[in-house]
MARLUM-890402 format. One record per residue (C-alpha): residue number from 1; x, y, z; residue in three letters. Coordinates in Angstrom, 2 decimals, m for minus. Each point is the difference from the previous one (the first is absolute). Example, Ala and Ser with C-alpha at 12.3 -4.5 7.8 and 13.67 -1.06 7.14 Angstrom:
2
 seq      px      py      pz type
   1   12.30   m4.50    7.80  Ala
   2    1.37    3.44   m0.66  Ser
***
This chain:
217
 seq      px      py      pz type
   1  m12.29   22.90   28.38  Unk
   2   m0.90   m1.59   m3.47  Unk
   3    1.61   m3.79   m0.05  Unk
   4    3.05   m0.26   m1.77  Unk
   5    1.53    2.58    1.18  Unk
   6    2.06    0.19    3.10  Unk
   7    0.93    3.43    1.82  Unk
   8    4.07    0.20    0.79  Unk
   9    1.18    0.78    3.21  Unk
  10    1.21    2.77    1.58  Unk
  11   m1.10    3.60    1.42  Unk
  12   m4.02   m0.33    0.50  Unk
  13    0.25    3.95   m0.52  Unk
  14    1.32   m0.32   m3.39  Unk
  15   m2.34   m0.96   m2.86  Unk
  16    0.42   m3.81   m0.75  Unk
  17    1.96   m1.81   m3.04  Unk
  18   m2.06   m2.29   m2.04  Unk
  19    1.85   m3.54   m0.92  Unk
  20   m2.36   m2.31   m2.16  Unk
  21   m0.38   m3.45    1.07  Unk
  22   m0.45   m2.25   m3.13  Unk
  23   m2.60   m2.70    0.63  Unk
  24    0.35   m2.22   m3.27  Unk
  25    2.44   m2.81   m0.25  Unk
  26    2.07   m0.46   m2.94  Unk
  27    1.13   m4.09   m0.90  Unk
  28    2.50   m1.23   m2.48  Unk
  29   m1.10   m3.73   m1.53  Unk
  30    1.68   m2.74   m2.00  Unk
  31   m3.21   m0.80   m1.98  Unk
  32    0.01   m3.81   m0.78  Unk
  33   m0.82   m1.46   m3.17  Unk
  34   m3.63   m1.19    0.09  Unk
  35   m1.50    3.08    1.82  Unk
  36   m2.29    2.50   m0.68  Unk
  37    1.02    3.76    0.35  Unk
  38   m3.18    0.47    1.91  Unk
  39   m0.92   m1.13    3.56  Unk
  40   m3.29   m1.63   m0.28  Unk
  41   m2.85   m0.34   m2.64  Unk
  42   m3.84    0.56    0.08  Unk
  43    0.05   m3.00   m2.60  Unk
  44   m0.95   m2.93    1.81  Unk
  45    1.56   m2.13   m2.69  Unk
  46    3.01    2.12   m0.50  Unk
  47    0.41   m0.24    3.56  Unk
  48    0.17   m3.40    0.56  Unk
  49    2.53   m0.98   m3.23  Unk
  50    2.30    3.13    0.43  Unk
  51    2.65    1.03    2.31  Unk
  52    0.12    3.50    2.00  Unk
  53    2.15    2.02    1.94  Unk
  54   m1.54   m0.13    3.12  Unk
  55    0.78   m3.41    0.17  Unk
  56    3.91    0.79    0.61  Unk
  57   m0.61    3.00    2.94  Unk
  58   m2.35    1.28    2.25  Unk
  59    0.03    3.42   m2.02  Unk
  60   m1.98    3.30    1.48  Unk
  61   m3.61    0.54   m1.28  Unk
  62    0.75    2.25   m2.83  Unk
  63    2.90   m1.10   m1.23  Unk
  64    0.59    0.20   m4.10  Unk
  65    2.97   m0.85   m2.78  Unk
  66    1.59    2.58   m0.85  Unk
  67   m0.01   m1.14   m4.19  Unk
  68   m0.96   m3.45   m0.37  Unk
  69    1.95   m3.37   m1.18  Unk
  70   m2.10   m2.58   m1.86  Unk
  71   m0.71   m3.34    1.11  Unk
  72    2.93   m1.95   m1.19  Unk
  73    2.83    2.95    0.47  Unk
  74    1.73   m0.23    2.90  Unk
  75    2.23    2.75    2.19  Unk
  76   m0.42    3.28    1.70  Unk
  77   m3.21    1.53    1.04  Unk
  78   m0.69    2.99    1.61  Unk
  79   m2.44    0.07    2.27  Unk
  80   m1.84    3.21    2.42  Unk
  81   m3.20    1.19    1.76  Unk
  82    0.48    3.39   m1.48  Unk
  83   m1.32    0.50   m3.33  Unk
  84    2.09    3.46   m0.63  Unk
  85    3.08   m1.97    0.84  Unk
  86   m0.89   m2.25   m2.84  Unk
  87   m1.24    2.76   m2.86  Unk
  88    3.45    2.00    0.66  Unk
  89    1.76   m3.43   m0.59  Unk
  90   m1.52   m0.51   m3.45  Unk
  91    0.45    3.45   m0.73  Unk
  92    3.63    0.60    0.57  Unk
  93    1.05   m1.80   m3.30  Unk
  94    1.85   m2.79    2.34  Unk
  95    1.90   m2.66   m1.91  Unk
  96   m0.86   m3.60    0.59  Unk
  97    2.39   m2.63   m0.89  Unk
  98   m0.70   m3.53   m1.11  Unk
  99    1.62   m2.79   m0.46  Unk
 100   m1.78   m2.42   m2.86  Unk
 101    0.87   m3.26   m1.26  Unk
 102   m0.67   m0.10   m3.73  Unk
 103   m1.08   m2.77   m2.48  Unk
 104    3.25   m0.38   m2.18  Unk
 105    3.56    1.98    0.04  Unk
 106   m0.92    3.54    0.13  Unk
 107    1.58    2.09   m3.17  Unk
 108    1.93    3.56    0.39  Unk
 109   m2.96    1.00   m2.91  Unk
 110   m2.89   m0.87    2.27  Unk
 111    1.92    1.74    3.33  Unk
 112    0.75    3.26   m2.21  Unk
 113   m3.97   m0.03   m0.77  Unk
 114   m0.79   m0.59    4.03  Unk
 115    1.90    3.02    0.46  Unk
 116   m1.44    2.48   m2.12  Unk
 117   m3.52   m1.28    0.40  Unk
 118   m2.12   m2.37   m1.88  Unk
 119   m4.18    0.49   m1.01  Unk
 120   m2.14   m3.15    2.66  Unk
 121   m3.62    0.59    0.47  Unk
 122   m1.25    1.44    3.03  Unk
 123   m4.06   m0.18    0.21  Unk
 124   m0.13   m1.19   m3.55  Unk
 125    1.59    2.91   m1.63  Unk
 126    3.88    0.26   m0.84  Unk
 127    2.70    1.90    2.40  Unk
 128    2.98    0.76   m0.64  Unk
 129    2.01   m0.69    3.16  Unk
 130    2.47    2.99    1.58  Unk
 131    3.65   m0.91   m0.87  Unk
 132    2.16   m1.77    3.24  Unk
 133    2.90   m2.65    0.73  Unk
 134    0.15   m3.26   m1.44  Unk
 135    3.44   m2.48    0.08  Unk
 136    0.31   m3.54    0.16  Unk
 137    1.28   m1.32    3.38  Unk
 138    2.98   m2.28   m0.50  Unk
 139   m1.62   m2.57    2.53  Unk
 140   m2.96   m1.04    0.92  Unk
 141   m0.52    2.00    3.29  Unk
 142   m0.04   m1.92    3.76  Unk
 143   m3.46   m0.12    0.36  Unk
 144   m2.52   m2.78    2.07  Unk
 145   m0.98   m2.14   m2.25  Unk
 146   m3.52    0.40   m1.19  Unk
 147   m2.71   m2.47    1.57  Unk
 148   m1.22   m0.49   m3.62  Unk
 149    2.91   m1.73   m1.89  Unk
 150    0.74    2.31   m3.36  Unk
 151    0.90   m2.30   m3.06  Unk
 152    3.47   m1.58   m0.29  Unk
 153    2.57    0.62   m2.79  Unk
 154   m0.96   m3.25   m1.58  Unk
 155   m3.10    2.53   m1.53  Unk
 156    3.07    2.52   m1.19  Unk
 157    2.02    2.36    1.52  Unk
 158   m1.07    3.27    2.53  Unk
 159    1.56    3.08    0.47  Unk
 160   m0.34    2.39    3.15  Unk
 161   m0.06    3.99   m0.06  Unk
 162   m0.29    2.94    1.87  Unk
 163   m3.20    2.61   m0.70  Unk
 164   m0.30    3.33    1.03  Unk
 165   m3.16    1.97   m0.38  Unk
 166   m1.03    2.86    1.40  Unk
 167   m3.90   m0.92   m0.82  Unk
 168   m2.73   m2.45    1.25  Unk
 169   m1.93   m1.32   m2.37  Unk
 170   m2.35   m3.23    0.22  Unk
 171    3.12   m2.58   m0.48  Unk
 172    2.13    2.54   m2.22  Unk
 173    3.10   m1.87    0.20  Unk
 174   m1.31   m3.60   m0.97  Unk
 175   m1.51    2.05   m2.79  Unk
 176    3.28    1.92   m0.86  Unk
 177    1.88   m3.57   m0.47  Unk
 178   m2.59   m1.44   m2.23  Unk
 179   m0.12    2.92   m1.80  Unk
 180    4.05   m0.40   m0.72  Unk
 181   m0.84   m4.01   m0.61  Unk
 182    1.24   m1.50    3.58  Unk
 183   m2.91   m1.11    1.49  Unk
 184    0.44    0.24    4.08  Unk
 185    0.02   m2.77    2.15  Unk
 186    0.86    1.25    3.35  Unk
 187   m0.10    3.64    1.02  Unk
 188    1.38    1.48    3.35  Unk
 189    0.08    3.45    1.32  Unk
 190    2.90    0.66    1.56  Unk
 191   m0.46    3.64    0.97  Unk
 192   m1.72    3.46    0.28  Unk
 193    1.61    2.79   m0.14  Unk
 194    2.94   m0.28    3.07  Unk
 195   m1.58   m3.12    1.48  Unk
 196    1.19   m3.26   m1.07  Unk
 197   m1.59   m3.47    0.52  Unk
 198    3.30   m1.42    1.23  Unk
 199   m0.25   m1.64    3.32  Unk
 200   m3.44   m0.85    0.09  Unk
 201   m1.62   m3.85   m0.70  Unk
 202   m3.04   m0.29   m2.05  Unk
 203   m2.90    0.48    2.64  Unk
 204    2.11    2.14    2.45  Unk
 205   m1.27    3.34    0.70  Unk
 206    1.84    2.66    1.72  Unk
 207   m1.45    3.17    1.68  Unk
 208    1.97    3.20   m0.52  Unk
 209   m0.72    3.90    1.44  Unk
 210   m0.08    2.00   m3.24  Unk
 211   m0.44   m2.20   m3.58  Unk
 212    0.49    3.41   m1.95  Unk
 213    3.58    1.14    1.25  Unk
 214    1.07   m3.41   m0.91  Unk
 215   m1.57   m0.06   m3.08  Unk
 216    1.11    3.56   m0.88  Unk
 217    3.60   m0.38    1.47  Unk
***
């Protein structure tokens, strides 16, 4: 019998069902800020200055981010051992939602342009990013605080909003908010698709059964 696969029970004179037994393990992670999106380097220097996320679990051998966060963003991170799992994630057109704490008091001019899409540079030529959600959160949201302080009001006032994109570009939504003239100082994903950082701490990493029917729910 090929592994993976076990037979059902019942009559041995009837021809067996087939159930598949997945062997790859699927983790949900808080990504801290500080860490790399990776889990080791071959850079001897890199690996000695840097942060990774095998330093917060024991993960399988295999194991790879489903989309990436950049060193200083903080929030949800999909992680799985099975590489289809991750290409039908970044296929599906899933919505990721941030929440971004901008240099100055975000106007209704610069969220209009957020929403219908604004030109950044991806690999040194312009884009013109997909239109998506953008509104300014009345509050700053409950968050940890961030181990690297963020520069106090005495420097001017910050406003926090919420992103959503549907793409993954090489830090698309810092770009986005510079692009509109609000720098970003602190960026958090909050959620993929129907999976939500809530009740996780930074570092914390939680194993679930199927990443994809959460993500697709």
């Amino acid at each position: 019998m090929c592994a993976g696969v076990v037979a059902a029970a019942g009559n041995r004179n009837r021809l067996p069902t087939f159930t598949a037994v997945s062997e790859h393990r699927h983790f949900l992670l808080y990504k801290p800020f500080g860490y790399l999106s990776q889990f080791r380097s071959e850079d001897a220097r890199e690996a000695r200055k840097k942060r990774f996320l095998g330093e917060l679990h024991d993960f399988p051998a295999g194991t790879m981010a489903v989309g990436r966060l950049d060193e200083h963003s903080e929030g949800l991170l999909l992680l799985t051992t099975n590489g289809m799992v991750s290409e039908r994630i970044r296929r599906k057109d899933v919505e990721k939602e941030y929440y971004a704490q901008l240099d100055g008091l975000i106007t209704e001019e610069a969220l209009a342009r957020l929403r219908t899409g604004v030109e950044i540079s991806v690999e040194h030529q312009p884009y013109q990013t997909l239109p998506g959600a953008a509104r300014r959160l009345p509050e700053a949201p409950d968050l940890p605080p961030r181990p690297r302080k963020i520069r106090d009001d005495r420097h001017g006032p910050t406003s926090w909003v919420s992103i959503t994109v549907t793409e993954g570009k090489n830090r698309q939504v810092r770009k986005m908010t510079a692009a509109v003239g609000f720098p970003t100082l602190r960026l958090v994903r909050v959620g993929i698709g129907g999976v939500a950082l809530a009740g996780l701490a930074p570092g914390e990493v939680r194993e679930v059964p199927d990443v994809v029917a959460l993500v697709l729910a």
